[in-house]
TORMI-42895 format. One line per 8 residues: their letters; for each residue x, y, z of C-alpha. Coordinates in nm, 2 decimals, m for minus. Layout:
a> X,Y,Z | ...;
***
This chain:
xxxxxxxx> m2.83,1.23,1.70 | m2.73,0.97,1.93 | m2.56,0.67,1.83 | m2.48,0.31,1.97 | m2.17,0.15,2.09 | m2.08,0.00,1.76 | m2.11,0.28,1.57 | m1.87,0.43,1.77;
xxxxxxxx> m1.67,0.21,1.74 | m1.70,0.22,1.37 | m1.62,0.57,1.34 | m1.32,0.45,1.60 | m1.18,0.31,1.36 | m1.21,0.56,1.10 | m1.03,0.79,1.29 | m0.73,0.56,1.39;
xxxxxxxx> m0.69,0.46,1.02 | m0.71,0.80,0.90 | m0.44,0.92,1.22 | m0.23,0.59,1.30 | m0.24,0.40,0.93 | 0.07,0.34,0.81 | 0.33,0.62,0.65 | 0.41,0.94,0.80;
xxxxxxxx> 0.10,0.92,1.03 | 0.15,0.62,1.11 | 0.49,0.77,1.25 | 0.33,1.11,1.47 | 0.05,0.86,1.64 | 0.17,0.57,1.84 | m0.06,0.28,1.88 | m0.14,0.37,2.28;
xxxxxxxx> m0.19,0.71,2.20 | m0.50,0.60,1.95 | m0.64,0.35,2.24 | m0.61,0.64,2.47 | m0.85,0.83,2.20 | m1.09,0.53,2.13 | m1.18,0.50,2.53 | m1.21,0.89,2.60;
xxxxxxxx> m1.44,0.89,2.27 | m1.64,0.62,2.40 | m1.63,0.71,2.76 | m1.72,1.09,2.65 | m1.86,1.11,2.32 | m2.25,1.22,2.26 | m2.31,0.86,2.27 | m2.21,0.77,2.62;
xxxxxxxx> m2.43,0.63,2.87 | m2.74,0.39,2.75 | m2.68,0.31,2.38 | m2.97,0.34,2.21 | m2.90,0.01,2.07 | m2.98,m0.15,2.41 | m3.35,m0.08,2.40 | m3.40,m0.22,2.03;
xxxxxxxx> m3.46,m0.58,2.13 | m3.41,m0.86,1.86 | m3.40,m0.61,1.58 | m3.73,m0.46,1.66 | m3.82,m0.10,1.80 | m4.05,m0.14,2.06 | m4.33,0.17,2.10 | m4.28,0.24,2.47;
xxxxxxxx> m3.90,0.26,2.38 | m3.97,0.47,2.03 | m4.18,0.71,2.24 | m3.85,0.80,2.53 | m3.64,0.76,2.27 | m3.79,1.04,2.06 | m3.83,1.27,2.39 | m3.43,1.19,2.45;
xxxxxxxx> m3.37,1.32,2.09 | m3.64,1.62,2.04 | m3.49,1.95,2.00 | m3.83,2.07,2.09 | m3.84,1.91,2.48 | m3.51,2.01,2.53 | m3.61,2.37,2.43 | m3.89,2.39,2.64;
xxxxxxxx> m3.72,2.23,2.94 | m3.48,2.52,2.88 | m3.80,2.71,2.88 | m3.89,2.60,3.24 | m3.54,2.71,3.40 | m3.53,3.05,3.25 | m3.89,3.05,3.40 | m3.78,2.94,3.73;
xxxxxxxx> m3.48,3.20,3.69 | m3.68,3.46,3.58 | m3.91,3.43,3.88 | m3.61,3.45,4.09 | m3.51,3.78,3.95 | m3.86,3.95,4.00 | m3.88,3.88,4.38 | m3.48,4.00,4.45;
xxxxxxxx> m3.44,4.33,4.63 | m3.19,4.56,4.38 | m2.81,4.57,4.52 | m2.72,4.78,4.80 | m2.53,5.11,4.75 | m2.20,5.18,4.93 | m2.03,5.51,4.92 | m1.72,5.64,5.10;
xxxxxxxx> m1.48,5.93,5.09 | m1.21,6.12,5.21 | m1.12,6.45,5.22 | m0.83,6.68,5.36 | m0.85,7.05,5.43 | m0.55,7.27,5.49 | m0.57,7.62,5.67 | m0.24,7.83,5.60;
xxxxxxxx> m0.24,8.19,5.88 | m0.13,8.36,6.14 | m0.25,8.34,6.47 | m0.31,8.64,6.70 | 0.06,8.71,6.80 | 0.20,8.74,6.41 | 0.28,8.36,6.43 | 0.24,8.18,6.12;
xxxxxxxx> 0.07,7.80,6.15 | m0.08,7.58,5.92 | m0.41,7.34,6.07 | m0.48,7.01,5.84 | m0.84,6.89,5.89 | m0.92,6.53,5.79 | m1.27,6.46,5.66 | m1.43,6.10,5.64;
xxxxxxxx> m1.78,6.01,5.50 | m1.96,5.68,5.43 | m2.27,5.62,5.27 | m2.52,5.29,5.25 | m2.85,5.33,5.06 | m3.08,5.00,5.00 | m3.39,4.99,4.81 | m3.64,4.79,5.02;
xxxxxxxx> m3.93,4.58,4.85 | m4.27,4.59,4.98 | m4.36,4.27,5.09 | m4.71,4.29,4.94 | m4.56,4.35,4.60 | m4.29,4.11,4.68 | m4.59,3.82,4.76 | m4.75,3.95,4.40;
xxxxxxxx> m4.45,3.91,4.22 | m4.39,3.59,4.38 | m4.69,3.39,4.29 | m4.64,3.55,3.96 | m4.31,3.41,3.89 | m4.46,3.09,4.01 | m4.77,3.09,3.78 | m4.49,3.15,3.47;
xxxxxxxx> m4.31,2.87,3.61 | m4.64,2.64,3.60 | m4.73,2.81,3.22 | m4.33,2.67,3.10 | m4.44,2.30,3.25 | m4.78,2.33,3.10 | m4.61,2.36,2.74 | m4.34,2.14,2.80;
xxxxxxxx> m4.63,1.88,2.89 | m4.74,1.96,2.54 | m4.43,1.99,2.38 | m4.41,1.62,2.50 | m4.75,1.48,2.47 | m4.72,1.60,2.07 | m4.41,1.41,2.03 | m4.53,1.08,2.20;
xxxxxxxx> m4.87,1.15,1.98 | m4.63,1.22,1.67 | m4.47,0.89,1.75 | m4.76,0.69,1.82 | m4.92,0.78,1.48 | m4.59,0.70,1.29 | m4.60,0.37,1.49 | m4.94,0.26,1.38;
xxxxxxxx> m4.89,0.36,1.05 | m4.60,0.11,1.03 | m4.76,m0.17,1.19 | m5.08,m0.09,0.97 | m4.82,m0.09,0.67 | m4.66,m0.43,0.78 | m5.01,m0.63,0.81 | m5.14,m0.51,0.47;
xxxxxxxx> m4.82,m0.57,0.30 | m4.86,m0.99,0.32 | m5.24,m0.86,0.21 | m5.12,m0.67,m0.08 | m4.88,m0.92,m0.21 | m5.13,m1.18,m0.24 | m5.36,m0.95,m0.41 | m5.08,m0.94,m0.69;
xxxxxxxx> m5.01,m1.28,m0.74 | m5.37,m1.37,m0.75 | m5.40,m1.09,m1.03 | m5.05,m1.25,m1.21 | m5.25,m1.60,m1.17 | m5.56,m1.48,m1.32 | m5.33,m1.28,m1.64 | m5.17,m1.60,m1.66;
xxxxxxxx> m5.50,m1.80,m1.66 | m5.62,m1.54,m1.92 | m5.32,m1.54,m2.13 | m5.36,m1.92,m2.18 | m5.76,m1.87,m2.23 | m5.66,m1.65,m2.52 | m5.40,m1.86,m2.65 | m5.67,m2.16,m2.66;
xxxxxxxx> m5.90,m1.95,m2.84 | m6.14,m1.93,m2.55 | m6.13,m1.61,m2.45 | m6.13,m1.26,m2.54 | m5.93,m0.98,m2.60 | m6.14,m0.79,m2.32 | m6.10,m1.06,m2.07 | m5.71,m1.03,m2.13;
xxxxxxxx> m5.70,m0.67,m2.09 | m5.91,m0.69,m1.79 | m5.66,m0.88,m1.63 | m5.34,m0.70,m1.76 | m5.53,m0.41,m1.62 | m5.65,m0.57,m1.26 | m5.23,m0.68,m1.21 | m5.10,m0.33,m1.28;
xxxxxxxx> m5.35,m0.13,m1.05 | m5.22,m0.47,m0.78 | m4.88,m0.37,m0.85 | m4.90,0.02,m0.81 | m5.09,m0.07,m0.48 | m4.81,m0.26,m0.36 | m4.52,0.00,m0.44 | m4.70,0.27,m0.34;
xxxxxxxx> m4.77,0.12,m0.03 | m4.38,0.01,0.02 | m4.28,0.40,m0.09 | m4.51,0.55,0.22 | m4.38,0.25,0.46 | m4.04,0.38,0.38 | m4.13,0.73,0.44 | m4.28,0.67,0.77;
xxxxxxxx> m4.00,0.40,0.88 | m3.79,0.71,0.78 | m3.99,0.95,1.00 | m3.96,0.69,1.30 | m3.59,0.68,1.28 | m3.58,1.08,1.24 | m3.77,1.13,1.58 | m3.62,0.82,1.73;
xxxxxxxx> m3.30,0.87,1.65 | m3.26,0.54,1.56 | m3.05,0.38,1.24 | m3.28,0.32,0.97 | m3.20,m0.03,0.95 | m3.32,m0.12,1.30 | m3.64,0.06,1.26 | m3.85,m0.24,1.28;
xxxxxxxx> m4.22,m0.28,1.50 | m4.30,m0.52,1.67 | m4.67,m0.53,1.60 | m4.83,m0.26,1.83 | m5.17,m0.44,1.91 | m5.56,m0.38,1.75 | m5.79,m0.10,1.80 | m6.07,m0.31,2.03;
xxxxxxxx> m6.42,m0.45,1.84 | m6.63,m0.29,2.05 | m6.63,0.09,2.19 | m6.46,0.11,2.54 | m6.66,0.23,2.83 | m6.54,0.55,2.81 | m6.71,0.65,2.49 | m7.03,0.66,2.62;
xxxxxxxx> m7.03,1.01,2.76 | m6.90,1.27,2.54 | m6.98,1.56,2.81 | m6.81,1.35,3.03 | m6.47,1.31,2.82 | m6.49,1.73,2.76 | m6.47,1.79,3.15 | m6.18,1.55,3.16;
xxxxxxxx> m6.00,1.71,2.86 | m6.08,2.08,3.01 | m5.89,1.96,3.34 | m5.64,1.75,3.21 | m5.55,1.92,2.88 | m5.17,2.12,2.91 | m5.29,2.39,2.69 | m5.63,2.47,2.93;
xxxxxxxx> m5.33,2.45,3.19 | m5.16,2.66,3.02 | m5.38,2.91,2.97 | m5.51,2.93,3.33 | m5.14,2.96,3.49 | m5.15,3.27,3.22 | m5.41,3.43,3.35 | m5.34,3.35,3.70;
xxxxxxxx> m5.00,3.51,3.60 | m5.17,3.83,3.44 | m5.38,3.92,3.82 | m5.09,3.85,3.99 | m4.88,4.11,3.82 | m5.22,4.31,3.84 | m5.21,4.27,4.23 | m4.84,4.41,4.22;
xxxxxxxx> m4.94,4.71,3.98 | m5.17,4.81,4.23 | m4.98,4.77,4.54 | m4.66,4.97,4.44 | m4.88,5.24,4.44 | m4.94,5.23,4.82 | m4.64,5.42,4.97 | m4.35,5.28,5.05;
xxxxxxxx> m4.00,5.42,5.05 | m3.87,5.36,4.69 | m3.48,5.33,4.90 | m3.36,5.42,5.24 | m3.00,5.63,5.26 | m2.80,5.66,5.60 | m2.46,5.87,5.54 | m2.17,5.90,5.82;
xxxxxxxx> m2.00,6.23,5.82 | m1.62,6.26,6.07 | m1.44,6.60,6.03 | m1.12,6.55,6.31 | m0.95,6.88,6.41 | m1.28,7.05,6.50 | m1.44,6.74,6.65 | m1.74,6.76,6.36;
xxxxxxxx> m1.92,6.41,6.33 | m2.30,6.35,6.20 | m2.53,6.05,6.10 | m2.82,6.13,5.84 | m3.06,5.89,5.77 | m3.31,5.99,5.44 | m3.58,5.80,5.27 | m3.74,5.85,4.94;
xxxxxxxx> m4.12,5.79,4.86 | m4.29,5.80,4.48 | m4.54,6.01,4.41 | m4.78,5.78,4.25 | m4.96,6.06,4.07 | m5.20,6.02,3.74 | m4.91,5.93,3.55 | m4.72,5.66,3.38;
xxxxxxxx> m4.82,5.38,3.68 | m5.16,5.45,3.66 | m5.09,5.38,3.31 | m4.97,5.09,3.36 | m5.20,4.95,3.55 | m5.49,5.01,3.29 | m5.29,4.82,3.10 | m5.26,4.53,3.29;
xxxxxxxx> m5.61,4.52,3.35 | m5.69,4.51,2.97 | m5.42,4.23,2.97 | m5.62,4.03,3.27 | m5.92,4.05,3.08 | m5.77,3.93,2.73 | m5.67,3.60,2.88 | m6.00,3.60,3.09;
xxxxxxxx> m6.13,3.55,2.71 | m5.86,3.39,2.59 | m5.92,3.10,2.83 | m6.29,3.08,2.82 | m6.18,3.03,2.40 | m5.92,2.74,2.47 | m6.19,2.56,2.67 | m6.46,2.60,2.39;
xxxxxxxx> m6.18,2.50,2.13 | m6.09,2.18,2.40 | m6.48,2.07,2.39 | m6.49,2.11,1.99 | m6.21,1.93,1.94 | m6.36,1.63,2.24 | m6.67,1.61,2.03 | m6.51,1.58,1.69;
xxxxxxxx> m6.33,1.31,1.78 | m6.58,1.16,1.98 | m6.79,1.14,1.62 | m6.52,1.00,1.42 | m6.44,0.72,1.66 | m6.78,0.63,1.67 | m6.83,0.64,1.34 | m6.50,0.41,1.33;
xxxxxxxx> m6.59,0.18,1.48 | m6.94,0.13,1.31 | m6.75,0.12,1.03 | m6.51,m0.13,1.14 | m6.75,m0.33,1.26 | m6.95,m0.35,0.89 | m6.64,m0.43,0.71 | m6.59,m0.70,0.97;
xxxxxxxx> m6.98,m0.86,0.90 | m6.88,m0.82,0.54 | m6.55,m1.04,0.57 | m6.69,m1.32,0.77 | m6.98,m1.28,0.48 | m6.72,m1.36,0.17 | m6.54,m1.60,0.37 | m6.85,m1.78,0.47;
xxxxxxxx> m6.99,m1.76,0.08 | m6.66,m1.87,m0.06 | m6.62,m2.15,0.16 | m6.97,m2.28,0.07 | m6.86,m2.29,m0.31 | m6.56,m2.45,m0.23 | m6.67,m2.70,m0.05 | m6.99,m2.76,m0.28;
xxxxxxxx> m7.06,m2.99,m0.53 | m6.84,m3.06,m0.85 | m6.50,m2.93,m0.95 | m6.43,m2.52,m0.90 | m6.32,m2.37,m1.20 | m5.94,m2.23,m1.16 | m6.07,m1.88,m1.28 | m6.36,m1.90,m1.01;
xxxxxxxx> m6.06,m1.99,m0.77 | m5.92,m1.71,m0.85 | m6.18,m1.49,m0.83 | m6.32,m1.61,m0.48 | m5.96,m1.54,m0.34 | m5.94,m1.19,m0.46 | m6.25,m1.13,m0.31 | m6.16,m1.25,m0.02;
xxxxxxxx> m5.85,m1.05,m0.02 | m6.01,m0.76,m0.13 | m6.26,m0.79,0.23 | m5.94,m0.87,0.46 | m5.77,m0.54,0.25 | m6.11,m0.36,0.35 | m6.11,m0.49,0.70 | m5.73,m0.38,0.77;
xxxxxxxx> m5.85,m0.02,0.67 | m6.09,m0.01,0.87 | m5.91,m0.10,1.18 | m5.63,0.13,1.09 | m5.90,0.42,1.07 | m6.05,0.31,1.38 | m5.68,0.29,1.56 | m5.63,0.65,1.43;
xxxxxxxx> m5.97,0.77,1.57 | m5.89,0.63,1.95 | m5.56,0.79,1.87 | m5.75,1.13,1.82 | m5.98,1.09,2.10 | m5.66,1.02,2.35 | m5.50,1.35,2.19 | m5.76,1.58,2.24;
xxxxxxxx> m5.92,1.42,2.60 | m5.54,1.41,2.76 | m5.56,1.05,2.93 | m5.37,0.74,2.72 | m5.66,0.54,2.65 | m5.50,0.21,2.47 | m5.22,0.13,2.74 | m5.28,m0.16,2.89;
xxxxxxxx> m5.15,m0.01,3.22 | m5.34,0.30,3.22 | m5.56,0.34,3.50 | m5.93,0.43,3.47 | m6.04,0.71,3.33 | m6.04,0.97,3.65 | m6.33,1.23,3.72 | m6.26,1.52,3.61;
xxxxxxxx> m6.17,1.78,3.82 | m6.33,2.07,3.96 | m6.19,2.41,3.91 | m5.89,2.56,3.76 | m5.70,2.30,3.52 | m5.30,2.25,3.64 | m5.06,2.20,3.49 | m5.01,1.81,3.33;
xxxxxxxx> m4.76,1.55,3.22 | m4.74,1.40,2.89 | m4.94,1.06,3.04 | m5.27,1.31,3.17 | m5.13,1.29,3.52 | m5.14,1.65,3.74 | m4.82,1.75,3.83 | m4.83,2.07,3.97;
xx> m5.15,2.19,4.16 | m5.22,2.59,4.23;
***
């Protein structure tokens, strides 16, 4: 986890007083020799560069700077951005030609005899050879394997796009949780000390012999379910503050929104169409991306099956042959051709056509599953925001009746007081809910269409497109096309 400048220079310290403090350490490290160590840690530790400290204006953690933050400090986008090189590697390796061979040798032969008048002589021949052999590629199969490599490359962004889109989702929802957290919190705590008032009003009821022992316990009762509220809603703020710093990265102490904005009253434009919204999600989504560079992948490597079954030599040998003494030289050229008999290849390219039509299926499946998941939330935000907008008619309803008692005729009772102000705490507590649960719905809607539907900078929602889905970015924006 990264950390900021003056954490660093914190743990500085640590170091110098556990290495340079005084006694015998004090005596083995010299004071330059522990500035020289403070600058190379903060020049080349894990946290050089931006501090993460700089994007947490004033204390608070600003969304836009939660959601690169967390992308900076996920394990998971650095793994599939690993992913995408091996892919881009890999692809390199399918479409290289083997090494080249290269042979040579030497050879010397002596002849021991005697010639034709009883003379003995002795003839030395010397013997050189050299040998290349290469191992051509077809260039059909080479083309295959080619835009295979390059659909893998395209199925590696696609999940990284996911990989990333989950995290900035992940984040988004901690986000909103906190800021929901932080506006019912002021909500919560006057909910309490209304229900302290009222045990207080009911104590001194009962001490006046006015009241009951029901009334009492009613209120003791009311002020303990107030205060469980309350500290179980400050237990699950600390959990999710503690969720936001994990995936941020951030210290815990400087986990602090800034407020994050309201779901809208009324449904957006966009919400009108749910057919519409599945097309978009089918072309846009990083898993239908995904699952097309997948297949487009699987007839590629099809294509390639097929063709190394056409001839072509399999490698190509030419060999240089120089006997001096007898004035023997030769050249050979030899090339080798596969039999592609009923065999193991024809085998394997069964099997690839079985593995072509899996993710023919498998595709048509992860566009049903996109359209499911499009209409599901389509219902719930709806339903949302219906629901949002009745506990909204039923606030300004309580404020409107309390206000009439108020300002009506005679003196107000303090219990009645009391009582119109939880209600009217109880309907703002209500209200909050609602909009939280209507936040979260657009929330689900933007996961499972693909397109950022709350930003105030993001663009309109596009048409969808026609076709095979490419591969996307974490914002719904095509980055690759096929």
């Amino acid at each position: 986890m990264k950390r900021n400048r003056s954490e660093f220079r914190e743990g500085g310290k640590g170091w110098i007083a556990a290495a340079g403090g005084r006694g015998a350490g004090y005596r083995r490290f010299s004071w330059g020799t522990g500035v020289l160590f403070a600058a190379a840690l903060l020049c080349f530790g894990p946290g050089a560069g931006p501090a993460q400290g700089e994007r947490v204006e004033n204390g608070t953690l600003d969304e836009a700077a939660a959601e690169e933050l967390a992308l900076e400090n996920s394990p998971a986008v650095r793994a599939a951005e690993a992913a995408v090189e091996a892919a881009r590697a890999r692809g390199r390796v399918l479409t290289a030609w083997r090494d080249p061979e290269v042979r040579g040798s030497y050879g010397r032969q002596r002849n021991v005899g005697n010639d034709a008048g009883g003379v003995r002589r002795t003839e030395t021949l010397d013997e050189y050879g050299g040998l290349l052999r290469v191992f051509p590629m077809s260039p059909w199969v080479r083309r295959s394997r080619r835009r295979s490599g390059d659909a893998r490359v395209h199925v590696a962004e696609s999940n990284a796009a996911a990989v990333r889109r989950g995290v900035r989702m992940e984040v988004r929802g901690q986000y909103d949780l906190l800021v929901y957290y932080d506006a019912l919190r002021p909500v919560l705590e006057g909910m309490l000390g209304n229900a302290a008032r009222r045990r207080e009003a009911a104590y001194q009821r009962r001490s006046a012999g006015e009241g009951g022992a029901l009334d009492l316990v009613d209120a003791q009762r009311r002020y303990l379910e107030r205060r469980h509220d309350l500290q179980d809603l400050l237990r699950r703020s600390e959990i999710a503050r503690r969720r936001l710093a994990q995936l941020t990265g951030v210290a815990l102490e400087k986990v602090c929104v800034t407020g994050g904005g309201t779901a809208p009253r009324e449904p957006p434009a966009y919400m009108r169409d749910c057919r519409r919204l599945e097309e978009i999600a089918v072309s846009r989504r990083p898993e239908a991306a995904a699952a097309s560079w997948e297949l487009a992948a699987a007839e590629a490597e099809l294509q390639a099956g097929r063709r190394e079954r056409l001839p072509w030599p399999s490698h190509v040998q030419a060999s240089y042959r120089d006997r001096e003494g007898d004035g023997g030289e030769s050249w050979t050229l030899q090339m080798a051709f596969p039999l592609p008999l009923a065999s193991s290849s024809a085998a394997e390219v069964k099997l690839l056509e079985r593995n072509v039509a899996v993710l023919r299926e498998r595709l048509v499946a992860v566009r049903r599953r996109i359209r499911n998941e499009v209409q599901q939330a389509f219902a719930e935000a709806v339903a949302a925001f219906a629901e949002a907008r009745r506990e909204e008619l039923s606030w300004n309803e309580v404020r409107r009746s309390c206000r009439e008692i108020r300002e009506g005729a005679g003196q107000v009772p303090v219990d009645v007081r009391l009582r119109l102000k939880e209600e009217e705490l109880a309907a703002e507590r209500a209200l909050l809910e609602a909009q939280y649960a209507c936040r979260r719905a657009l929330r689900g809607l933007e996961a499972a269409v693909g397109i950022d539907f709350m930003r105030p900078a993001s663009p309109a929602v596009p048409e969808p497109g026609g076709g095979r889905a490419t591969p996307v970015d974490e914002g719904g924006g095509s980055i690759a096309a096929e």
